[in-house]
N, C-alpha and C positions, 0 to 999 in steps of 0.2 A: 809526593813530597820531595823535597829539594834531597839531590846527593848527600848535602853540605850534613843534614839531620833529619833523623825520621821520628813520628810521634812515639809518646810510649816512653819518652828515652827517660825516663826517673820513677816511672810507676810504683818501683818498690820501695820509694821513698816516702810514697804517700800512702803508708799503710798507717791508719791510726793507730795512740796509745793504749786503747783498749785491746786490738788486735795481739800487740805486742805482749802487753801484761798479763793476758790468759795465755799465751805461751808461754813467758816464763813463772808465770804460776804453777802451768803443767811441769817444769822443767823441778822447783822449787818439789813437787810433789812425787816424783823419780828420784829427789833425792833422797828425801824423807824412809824412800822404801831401802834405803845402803843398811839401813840398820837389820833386815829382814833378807839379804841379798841370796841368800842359798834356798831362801825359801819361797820368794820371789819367781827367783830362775826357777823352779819344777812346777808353778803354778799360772806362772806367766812368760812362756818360753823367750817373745821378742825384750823382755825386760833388762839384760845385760847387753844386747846390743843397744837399745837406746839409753840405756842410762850411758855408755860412755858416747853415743852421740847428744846427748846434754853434755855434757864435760867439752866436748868439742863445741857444742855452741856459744857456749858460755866464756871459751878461753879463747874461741878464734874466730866464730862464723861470726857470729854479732858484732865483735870488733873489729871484724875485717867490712860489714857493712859502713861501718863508723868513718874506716878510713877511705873507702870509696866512697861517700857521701863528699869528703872533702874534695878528694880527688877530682870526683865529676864537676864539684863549684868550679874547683880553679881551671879544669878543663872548658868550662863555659865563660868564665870569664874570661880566659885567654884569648877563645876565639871570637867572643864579641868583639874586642881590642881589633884583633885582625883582620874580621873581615867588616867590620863597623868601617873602618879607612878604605879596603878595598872598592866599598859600595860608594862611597861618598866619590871614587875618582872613575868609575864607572857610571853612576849617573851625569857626570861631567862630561860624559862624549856627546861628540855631535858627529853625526854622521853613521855610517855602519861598521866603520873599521874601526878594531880595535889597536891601541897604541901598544906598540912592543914591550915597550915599560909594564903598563898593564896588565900583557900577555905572562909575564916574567912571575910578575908577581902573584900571580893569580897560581900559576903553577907550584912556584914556590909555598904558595898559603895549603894546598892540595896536598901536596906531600907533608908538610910539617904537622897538619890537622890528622892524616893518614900514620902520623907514626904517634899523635897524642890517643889516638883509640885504640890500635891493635891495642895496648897492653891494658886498656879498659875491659876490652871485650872477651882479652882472656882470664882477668880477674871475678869479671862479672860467670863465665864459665864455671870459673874454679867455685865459687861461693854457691852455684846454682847448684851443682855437683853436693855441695854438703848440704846447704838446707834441703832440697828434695831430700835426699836421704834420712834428714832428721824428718821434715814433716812426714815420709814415708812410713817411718816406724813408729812413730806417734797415732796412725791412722790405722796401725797392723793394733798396737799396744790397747786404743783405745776397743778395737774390735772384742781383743782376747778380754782384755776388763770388763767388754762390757757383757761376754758369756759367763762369768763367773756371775756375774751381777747378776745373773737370769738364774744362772744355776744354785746360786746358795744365799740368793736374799742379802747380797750383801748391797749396803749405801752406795748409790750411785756416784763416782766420782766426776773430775770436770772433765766436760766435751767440747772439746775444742775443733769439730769436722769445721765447723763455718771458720773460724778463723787460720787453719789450715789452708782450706780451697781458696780462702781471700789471697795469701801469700804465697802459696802454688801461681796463681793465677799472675798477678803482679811478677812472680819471680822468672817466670816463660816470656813477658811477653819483653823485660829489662834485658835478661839474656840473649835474645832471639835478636832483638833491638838492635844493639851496639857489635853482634856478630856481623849481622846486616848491612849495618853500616860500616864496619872494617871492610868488610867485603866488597864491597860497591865503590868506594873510593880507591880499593886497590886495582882494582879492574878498569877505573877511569884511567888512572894512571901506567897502568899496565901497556898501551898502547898511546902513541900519536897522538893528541887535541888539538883539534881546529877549533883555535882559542879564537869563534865569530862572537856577534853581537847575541844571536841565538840562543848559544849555549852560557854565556856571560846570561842571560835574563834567565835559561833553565836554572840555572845555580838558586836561585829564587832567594838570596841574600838575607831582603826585608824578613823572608817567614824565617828562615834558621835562627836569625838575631831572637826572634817572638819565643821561637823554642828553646833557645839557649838560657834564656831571661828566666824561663817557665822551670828553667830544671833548677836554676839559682835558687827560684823559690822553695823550690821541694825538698831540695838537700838542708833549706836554710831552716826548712820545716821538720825536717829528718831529725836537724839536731836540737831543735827545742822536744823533739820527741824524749832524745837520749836523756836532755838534762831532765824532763819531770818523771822517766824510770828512774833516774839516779836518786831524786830527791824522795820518792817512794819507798827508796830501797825495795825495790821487789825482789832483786836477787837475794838477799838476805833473809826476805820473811819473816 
C-alpha cells in the first residue's frame, strides 16, 4: 500500500449500532449495581474498577471517539484537496524527469500530511489505551458473573464476549494503523528523496485518494451511528 495511506485506517468506525448498544447497555447495567456497591465489591472483586472505567467511558472515551471521527474526516478531506492537485500535475509530465516545482511540492505535501497524523496516531493510542482497559474488565467482570451465575443459580446477565472481540479487534488494527503510518512518513522524510518518476508513481496517489474517500464514509457512518444512540437514549435507560 501507498506510504501516503494504509488499509484498516477507520475500522473502528465501522462497528455497528447494535455492537455499540450492548456495551452501553452493559455499562447502563454497572451502573444500576452503585446502589449495591459495598456489596458488589466482596462478591464481585473486578466490579469497582470497572464501574469507574464506565464513568470513563461514558464522560471521555466515547466522546473522545466522536471527536476523532471528525478529526479523521477533515484529515481526509484535506488531504484529498492536496494531493488531488498534486496528482493531476504529475500525470502531466512527459518525459522521466521530474519538474523542481513538483519536486517542492511534493515534499512539502509529505511533511504537512506527516504532522496532520503524528497527533492522530497518538490519539488513536491514548483511546486504544482506555477502551482495551474497559473491554478488559468487562471480559475479567463478565467471567466473575458468570461463576456466581454457576454458583447460586442466579439469572444470567448480558454477554457481551462477541461484541467486545468485535471492538478489540477493530480497535488493534485503527491504532497499529495510523502508528504505521506516522512512522513510515517520518522515516521517508527523515533522510534525502530522489524525488524520480518511480517513486512519484510508488506514492500510488490514485489508491490513497480511494482510501481517503473510504474513511469519509465510515466517519460519516460513525456519526449517524452516534445520532440513532442519542435518539435511543441508551445512556439513560
Amino acid at each position: 500500500m501507498s506510504v501516503l495511506i494504509n488499509e484498516n485506517g477507520a475500522d473502528l468506525f465501522r462497528v455497528p449500532v447494535a455492537t455499540w448498544s450492548s456495551i452501553i447497555s452493559r455499562i447502563r447495567e454497572v451502573f444500576t449495581g452503585t446502589v449495591f456497591t459495598k456489596l458488589l465489591s466482596e462478591i464481585i472483586p473486578v466490579y469497582p474498577e470497572l464501574l469507574a472505567a464506565c464513568h470513563l467511558f461514558k464522560e471521555t472515551t466515547f466522546p473522545g471517539l466522536i471527536q476523532e471521527a471528525v478529526k479523521l474526516s477533515a484529515y481526509a478531506r484535506e488531504a484529498i484537496a492536496d494531493f488531488s492537485t498534486l496528482n493531476a500535475k504529475v500525470q502531466s509530465i512527459s518525459g522521466t524527469k521530474v519538474p523542481m516545482d513538483i519536486q517542492n511540492q511534493t515534499i512539502e505535501l509529505l511533511r504537512a500530511l506527516q504532522e496532520r497524523t503524528s497527533p492522530l496516531a497518538i490519539s488513536f493510542s491514548t483511546l486504544e489505551t482506555q477502551l482495551n482497559d474497559f473491554l478488559s474488565l468487562n471480559v475479567q467482570y463478565g467471567q466473575e458473573v458468570h461463576a456466581l451465575v454457576q454458583r447460586d443459580n442466579l439469572p444470567i446477565l448480558s454477554d457481551i464476549e462477541q461484541e467486545i472481540r468485535t471492538v478489540q479487534n477493530a480497535l488493534f488494527r485503527i491504532s497499529g494503523t495510523w502508528m504505521s503510518l506516522s512512522d513510515d512518513l517520518e522515516n521517508v522524510l527523515s533522510t534525502p528523496i530522489e524525488l524520480t518518476m518511480p517513486f512519484m508513481e510508488a506514492l500510488n496517489i490514485d489508491a490513497a485518494i480511494i482510501e481517503w474517500k473510504s474513511i469519509q464514509e465510515e466517519t460519516a457512518a460513525f456519526s449517524s451511528v452516534v445520532k440513532e444512540i442519542e435518539a435511543l437514549e441508551l445512556w439513560e435507560g
